[in-house]
N, C-alpha and C positions, 0 to 999 in steps of 0.2 A: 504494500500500500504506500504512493509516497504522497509528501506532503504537498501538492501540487493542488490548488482550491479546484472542486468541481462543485456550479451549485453554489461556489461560496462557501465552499466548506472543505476545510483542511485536517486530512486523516491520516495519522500513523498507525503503526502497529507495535504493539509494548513487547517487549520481553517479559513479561511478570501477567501476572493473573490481575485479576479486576481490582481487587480489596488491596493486592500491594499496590499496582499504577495509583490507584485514587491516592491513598499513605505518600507516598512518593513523588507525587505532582503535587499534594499537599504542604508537605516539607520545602519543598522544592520555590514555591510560589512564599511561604508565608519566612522561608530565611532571605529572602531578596524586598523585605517588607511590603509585598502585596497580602492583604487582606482576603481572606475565605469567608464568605459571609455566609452560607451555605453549604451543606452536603448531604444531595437527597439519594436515597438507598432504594431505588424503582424496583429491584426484585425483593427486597425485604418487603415493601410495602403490599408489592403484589400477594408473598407469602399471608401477611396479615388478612387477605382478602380471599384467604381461600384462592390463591391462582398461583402457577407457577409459571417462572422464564426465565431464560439465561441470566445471567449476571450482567445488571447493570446500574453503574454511578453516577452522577454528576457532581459536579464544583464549581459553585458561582463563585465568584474571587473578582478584584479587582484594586482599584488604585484612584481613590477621588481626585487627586493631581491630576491624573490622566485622564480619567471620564467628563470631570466635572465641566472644563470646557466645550467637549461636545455638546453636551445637555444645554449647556449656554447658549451656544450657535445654533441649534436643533432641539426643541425637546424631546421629540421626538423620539432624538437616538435612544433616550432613554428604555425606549422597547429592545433596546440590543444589549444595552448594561445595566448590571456589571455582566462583564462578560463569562461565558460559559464551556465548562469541558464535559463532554461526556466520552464514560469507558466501559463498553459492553462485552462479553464473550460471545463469537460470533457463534456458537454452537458447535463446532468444528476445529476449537484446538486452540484459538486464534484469540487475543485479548485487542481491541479497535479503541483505537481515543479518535476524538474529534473535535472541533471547536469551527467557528466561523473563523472568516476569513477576513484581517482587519480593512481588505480592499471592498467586500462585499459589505461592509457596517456603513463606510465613508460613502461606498456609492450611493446603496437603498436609502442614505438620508439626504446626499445631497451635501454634504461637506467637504469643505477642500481637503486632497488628496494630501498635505503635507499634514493633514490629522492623523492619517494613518501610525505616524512612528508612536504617537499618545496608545495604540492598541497595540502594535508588535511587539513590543517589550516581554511580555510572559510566554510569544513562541517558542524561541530556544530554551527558556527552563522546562515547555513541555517536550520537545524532545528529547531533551538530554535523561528529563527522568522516565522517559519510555526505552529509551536504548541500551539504559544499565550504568554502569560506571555510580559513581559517586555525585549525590544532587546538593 
């Protein structure tokens, strides 16, 4: 899977299973002082509900430095942040993170393009903590 936005949407593939990627993109995000405001557990919750499905996280996170401008310029954007990771088990062996694409947030609102660098900042800490090595 590379990180190549399709859709707007940028997908790696972890080396680690669901519950470490999240741990890990969590660590990852919150020693480089971005904030985790959230972290929803979609198959726990499904389990609660009487239903079962692969394994899957999310982690809203973000950076008021970084957001709070957009929302100033747009409020719009605010339907895009704080921004979002999700990390599923594809059923098939395979642990999938994904997140938007900070060209596809600036588009769909309408903001100038040099806003992008305010949203790529937390890409490379998700890579890094999907690849292995030290986050």
């Amino acid at each position: 899977m590379a990180d190549q936005p399709a859709n707007g949407i940028i997908q790696y593939r972890s080396s680690y299973g669901v519950a470490e990627t999240i741990e890990r993109i969590r660590q990852a995000l919150e020693s480089h002082g971005i904030t985790v405001f959230a972290h929803i557990d979609f198959s726990a919750d499904a389990a609660r509900a009487g239903l079962t499905m692969q394994g899957e996280q999310m982690l809203i996170f973000g950076n008021p430095k970084a957001g709070t401008p957009l929302m100033q310029q747009v409020p719009l954007a605010g339907l895009d942040l704080p921004l979002k990771v999700l990390v599923w088990d594809d059923g098939q062996g395979a642990t999938c993170v994904a997140c938007n694409a900070p060209e596809y947030i600036i588009a769909r609102h309408g903001l100038p393009e040099s806003m992008a660098a305010n949203l790529a900042g937390p890409l490379p800490l998700l890579k890094q903590a999907v690849a292995g090595g030290s986050v």
